[in-house]
N, C-alpha and C positions, 0 to 999 in steps of 0.2 A: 504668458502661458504657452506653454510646449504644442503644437498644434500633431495630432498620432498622425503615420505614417497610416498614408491611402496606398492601399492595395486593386489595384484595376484587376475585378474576377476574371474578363477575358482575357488578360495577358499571358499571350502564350509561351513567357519565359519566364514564369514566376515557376513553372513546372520542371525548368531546366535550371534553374536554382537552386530549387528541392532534392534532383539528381544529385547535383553538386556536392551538395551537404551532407548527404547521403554516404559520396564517397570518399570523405572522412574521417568514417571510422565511428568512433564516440564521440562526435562534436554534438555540445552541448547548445549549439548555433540549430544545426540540425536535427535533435529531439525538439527545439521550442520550436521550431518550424512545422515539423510533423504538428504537432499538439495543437498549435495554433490552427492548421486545416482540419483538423479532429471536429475542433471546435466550434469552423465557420460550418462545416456541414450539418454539424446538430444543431446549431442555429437554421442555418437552413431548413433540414427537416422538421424545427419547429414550426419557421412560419409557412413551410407549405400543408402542416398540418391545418394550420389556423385559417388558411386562404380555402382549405377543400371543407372547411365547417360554416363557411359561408355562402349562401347563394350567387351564381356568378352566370347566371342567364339575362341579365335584363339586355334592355334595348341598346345600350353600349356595350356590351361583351361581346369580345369577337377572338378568335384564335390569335388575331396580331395583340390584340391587345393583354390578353393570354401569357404570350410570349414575352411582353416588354414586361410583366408585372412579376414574371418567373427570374427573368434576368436583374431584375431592380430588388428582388428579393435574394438571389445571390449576391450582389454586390452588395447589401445591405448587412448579408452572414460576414461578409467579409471583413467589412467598419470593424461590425459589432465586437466582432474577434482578436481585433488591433490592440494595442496596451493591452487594460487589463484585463480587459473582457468580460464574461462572466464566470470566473475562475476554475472554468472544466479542463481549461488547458495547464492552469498551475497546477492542479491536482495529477493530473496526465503525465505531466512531466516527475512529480515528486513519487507518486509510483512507480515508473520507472530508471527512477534513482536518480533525476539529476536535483539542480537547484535552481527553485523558483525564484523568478527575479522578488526583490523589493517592492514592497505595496508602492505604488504610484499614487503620488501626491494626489489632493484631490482634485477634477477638475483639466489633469495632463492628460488628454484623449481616450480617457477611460469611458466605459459605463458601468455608472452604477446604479444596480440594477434596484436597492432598495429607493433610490430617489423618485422612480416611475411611478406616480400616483394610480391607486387601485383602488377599486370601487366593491367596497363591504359588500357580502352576500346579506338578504334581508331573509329574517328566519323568523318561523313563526312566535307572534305578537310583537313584531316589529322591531325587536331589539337585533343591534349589532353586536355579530360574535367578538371577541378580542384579537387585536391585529397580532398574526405569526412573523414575530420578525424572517428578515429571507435566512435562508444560509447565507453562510461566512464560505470564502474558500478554504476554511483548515475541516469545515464542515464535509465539504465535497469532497477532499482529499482524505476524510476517511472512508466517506463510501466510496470512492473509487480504489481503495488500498484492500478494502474489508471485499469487493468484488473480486480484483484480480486474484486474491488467495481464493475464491471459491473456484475462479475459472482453472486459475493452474499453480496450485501450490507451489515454488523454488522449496528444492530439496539441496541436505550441503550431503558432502561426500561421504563423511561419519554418520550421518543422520540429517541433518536442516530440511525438514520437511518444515517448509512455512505453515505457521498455523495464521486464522483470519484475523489475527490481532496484532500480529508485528507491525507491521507498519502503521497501525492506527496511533503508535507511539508518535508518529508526529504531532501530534495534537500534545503532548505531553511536556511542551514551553509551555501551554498554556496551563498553567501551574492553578490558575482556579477552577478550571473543570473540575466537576468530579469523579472519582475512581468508576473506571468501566463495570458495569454489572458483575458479580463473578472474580474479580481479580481477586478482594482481600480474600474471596474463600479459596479460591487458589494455592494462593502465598502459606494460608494458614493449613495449607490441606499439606504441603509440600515440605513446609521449611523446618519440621523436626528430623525429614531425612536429609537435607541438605544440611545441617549442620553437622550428621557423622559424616558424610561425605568431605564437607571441610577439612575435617580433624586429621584423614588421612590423604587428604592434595596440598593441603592449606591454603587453595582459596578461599576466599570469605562467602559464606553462603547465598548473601543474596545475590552473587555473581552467578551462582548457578541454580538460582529460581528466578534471575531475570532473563538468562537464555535458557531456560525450560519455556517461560512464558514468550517467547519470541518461535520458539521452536514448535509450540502448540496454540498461540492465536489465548493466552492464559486461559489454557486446559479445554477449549471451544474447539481446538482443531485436531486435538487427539486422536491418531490411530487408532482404530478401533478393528476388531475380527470380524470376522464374514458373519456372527451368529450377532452380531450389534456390541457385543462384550468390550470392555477397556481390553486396550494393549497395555497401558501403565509405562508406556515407550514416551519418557516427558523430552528425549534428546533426539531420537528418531532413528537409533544408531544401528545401522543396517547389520542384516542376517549373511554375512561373509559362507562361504566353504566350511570352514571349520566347528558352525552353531551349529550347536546340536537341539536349540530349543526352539518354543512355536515360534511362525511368524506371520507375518500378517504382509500381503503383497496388495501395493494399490502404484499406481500413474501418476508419477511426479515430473518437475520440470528441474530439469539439470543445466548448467551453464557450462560452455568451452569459449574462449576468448572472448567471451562477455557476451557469446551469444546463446539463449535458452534453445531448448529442446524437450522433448517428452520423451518418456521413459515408463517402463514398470520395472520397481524395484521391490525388493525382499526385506523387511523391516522383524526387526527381533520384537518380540512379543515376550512379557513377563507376567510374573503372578501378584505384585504388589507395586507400590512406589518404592517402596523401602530397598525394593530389589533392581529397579532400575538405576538409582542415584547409586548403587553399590558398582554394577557392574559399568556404569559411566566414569566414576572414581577409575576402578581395574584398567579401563580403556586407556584415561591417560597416563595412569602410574606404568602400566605394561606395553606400554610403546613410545620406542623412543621418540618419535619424529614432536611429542607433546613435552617436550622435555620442558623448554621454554614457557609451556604452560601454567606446570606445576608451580605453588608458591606466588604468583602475582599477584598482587593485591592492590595496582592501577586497573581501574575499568578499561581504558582503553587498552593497555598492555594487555590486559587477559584476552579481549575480543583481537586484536591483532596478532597473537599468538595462534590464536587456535585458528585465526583463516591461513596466518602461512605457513602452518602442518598443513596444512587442506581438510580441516574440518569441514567446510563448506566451499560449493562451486561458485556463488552467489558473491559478487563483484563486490557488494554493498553490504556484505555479511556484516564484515567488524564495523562499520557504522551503526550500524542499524543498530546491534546488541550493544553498542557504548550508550545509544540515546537511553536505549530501554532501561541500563543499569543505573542511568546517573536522571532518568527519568519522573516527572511526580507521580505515574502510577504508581510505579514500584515503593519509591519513598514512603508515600501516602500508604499504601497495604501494609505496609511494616508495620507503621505507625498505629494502626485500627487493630 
């Protein structure tokens, strides 16, 4: 057995490491590393929650002692956070877009966190409740996927206003979950206008009801008007100079060299679906840079096409809408 890599919390070069990584650019060395002190710290701030819900006046409490059980509690976040931890840092990291190591064997310096025996709450007439298995990290990685679209939407150039569902498609290997609340009615609310849309791009329809549904969170993240009203904007295709029709302005997050930003931008606002999927059709048949676009009928060739027109600023765009198209959400919605 692998014995995890001890981390010394007061090592004061573990900080000039982090630097280091840092200025590398996209090292994927240096996102696990960030994530990993993410990690130790909310570990931390767990157990100093757990230590200030306890009495700590008795007859041996003292400031020093105070101090070594603060220090032995960070270096403890530190353990705790090594391998595999308790999967806040793989989620951290798959949010922002890298790739989470391989589950670690069981046993190779991980903790895991379901094996900590826990002690049933006793509820009235003495029966035990039913044990809640823990989360899973594909669990935590969708709340931490489904958070960061609330904090800061990624919007693409054409439109990719992140909806709070895109990324939740990583859970979406795991082909026995079932369908997210909302998608089949989605899918079935959408896909008799994506099929005239098809007729005149010839992509295949569900290629563009699964990046509607990456581009709105399926239909959960939907631009909406200042009066609460649908925008029916399912691509997010911005209001240019030359629209003459409503539009709807909110605060999105944009990417330049892979690095985000905020913004307020101006979003086309329509009066039905039927008319959005028409003028998304227009979009690419009427400019050339989508030429490539037109006619694909590879999922990945479609989502790689339209990031290098610059559909989207978002680094991970055409990942992300290949998982979602070749996804069991989408499959499974069709299917119902």
């Amino acid at each position: 057995m692998v014995a995890a890599t001890q981390i010394n919390a007061m090592d004061p070069r573990a900080l000039a490491d982090m630097k280091r990584l840092a200025r590398d650019g996209n090292s994927p060395e240096g996102l696990r590393a960030a994530a990993k002190q993410f990690e130790a710290l909310f570990m931390q701030m767990v157990l100093k929650s757990m230590r200030d819900a306890v009495p700590s006046n008795g007859m041996f409490d003292s400031d020093q002692t105070r101090l070594f059980q603060a220090l032995q509690d960070q270096q403890m976040a530190m353990n705790m956070a090594q391998g595999r931890g308790v999967g806040l840092a793989d989620a951290i990291v798959r949010q922002l877009g890298g790739e989470a190591p391989a589950q670690a064997a069981a046993g190779e310096g991980s903790l895991d966190v379901s094996r900590i025996p826990r002690r049933a709450a006793i509820v009235a007439g003495g029966e035990l409740p039913a044990a809640k298995p823990a989360a899973d990290a594909d669990e935590l990685a969708e709340f931490a996927a489904r958070l960061g679209a609330v904090i800061g939407r990624p919007r693409s150039e054409a439109g990719g206003l992140r909806g709070a569902g895109d990324a939740g498609e990583a859970a979406d290997a795991q082909s026995s979950r079932p369908v997210p609340e909302g998608a089949r009615e989605f899918v079935n609310r959408v896909w008799a206008h994506a099929g005239e849309a098809s007729r005149s791009t010839g992509i295949p329809a569900h290629f563009m009801v699964g990046q509607a549904a990456l581009e709105t969170g399926w239909g959960r993240g939907e631009l909406r008007r200042t009066d609460g009203s649908p925008s029916y904007n399912l691509f997010n295709i911005k209001a240019g100079p030359n629209w003459k029709g409503a539009v709807v302005e909110v605060p999105v997050t944009e990417y330049t060299n892979g690095r985000p930003y905020t913004e307020t931008a101006r979003f086309r606002a329509y009066g039905s679906y039927a008319e959005a999927f028409r003028d998304y059709a227009n979009l690419l048949r009427g400019n050339p840079r989508y030429a490539e676009v037109l006619g694909q009928t590879d999922a990945a060739g479609f989502a790689r096409s339209l990031q290098q027109a610059g559909y989207a600023t978002d680094p991970m765009y055409a990942d992300k809408l290949t998982r979602i198209i070749g996804g069991a959400t989408l499959r499974t919605a069709l299917a119902g």
